[in-house]
N, C-alpha and C positions, 0 to 999 in steps of 0.2 A: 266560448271555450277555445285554450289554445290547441292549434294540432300539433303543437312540440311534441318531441317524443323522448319522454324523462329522459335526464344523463345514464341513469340505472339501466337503462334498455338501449339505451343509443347504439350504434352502428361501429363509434367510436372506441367502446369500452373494451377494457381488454380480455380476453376470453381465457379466462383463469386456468382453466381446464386444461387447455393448450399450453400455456405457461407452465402448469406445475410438469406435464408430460415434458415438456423439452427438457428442466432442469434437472428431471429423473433419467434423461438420457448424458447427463454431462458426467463424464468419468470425474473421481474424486479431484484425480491431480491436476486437471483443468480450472479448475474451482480454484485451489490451493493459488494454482500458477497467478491465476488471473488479479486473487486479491493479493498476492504480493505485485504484483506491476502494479495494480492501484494505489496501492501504498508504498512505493516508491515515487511513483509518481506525485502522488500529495503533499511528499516530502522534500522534495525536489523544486515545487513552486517554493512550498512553505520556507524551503532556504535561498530561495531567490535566483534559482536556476535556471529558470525561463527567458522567454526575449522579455518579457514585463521588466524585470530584473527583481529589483527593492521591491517594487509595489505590492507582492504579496508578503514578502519577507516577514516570517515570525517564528524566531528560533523554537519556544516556548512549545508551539505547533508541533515543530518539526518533530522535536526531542521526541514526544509522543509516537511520532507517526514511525520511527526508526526502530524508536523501541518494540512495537507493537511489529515491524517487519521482521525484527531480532528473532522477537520470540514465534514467529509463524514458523521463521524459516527451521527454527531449532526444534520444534515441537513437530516439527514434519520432516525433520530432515531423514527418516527412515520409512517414510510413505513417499517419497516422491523419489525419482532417478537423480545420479549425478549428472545427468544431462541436461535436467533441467532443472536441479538447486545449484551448477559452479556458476551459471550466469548470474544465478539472484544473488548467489554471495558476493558475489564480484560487485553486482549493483549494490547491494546494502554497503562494502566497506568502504565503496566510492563516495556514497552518502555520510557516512560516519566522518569518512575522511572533511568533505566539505564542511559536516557540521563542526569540527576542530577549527578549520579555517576561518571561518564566518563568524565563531564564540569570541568576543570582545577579553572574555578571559575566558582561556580553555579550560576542561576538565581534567582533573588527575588520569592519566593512565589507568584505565578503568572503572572510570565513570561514565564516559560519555554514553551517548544514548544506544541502546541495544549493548554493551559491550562485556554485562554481566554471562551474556547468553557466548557472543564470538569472542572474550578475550581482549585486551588491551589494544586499539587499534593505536599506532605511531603516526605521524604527519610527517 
């Protein structure tokens, strides 16, 4: 017999209990804050923003990941302070912007990704 001691009981495993208490202590807008830096950030490789440069490069990605920032930030922009939506706006039209840059053919003036929710970004 081995004296393993199952993964399921292990020392290792993570203590759910604890987990779910800590995420019941994080205010909404920390949450909000955090998965929009995520997803800028995703978007940011995905347009080849990194020191990697190209090597993750895929617009396809991006468009998604902007879009999907677009609409967090516009779907919260009355739960969260202007304190902490003018930097994320600022990061998403930086993002928009590079995505115009980067498109081999741009989109029309309100298409590009997110831009239903913030409006026609210019380049």
């Amino acid at each position: 017999m081995s004296d393993a001691i199952p993964a399921a009981v292990s020392p290792e495993s993570p203590d759910y209990d604890a987990l779910t208490r800590d995420i019941a202590e994080v205010p909404a807008v920390e949450v909000i804050v955090t998965v929009a830096v995520n997803l800028m950030s995703a978007a940011a490789v995905k347009l080849g923003l990194t020191e990697e440069g190209d090597a993750h490069k895929d617009l396809d990605e991006a468009r998604k990941l902007i879009h999907a920032l677009a609409g967090l930030l516009d779907g919260s922009a009355t739960e969260i302070s202007s304190f902490h939506a003018a930097p994320l706006r600022d990061g998403l039209k930086s993002l928009q912007l590079a995505f115009r840059e980067a498109s081999i053919v741009p989109d029309e003036p309100g298409q590009g990704p997110g831009e239903k929710y913030t409006g026609a970004i210019y380049g």
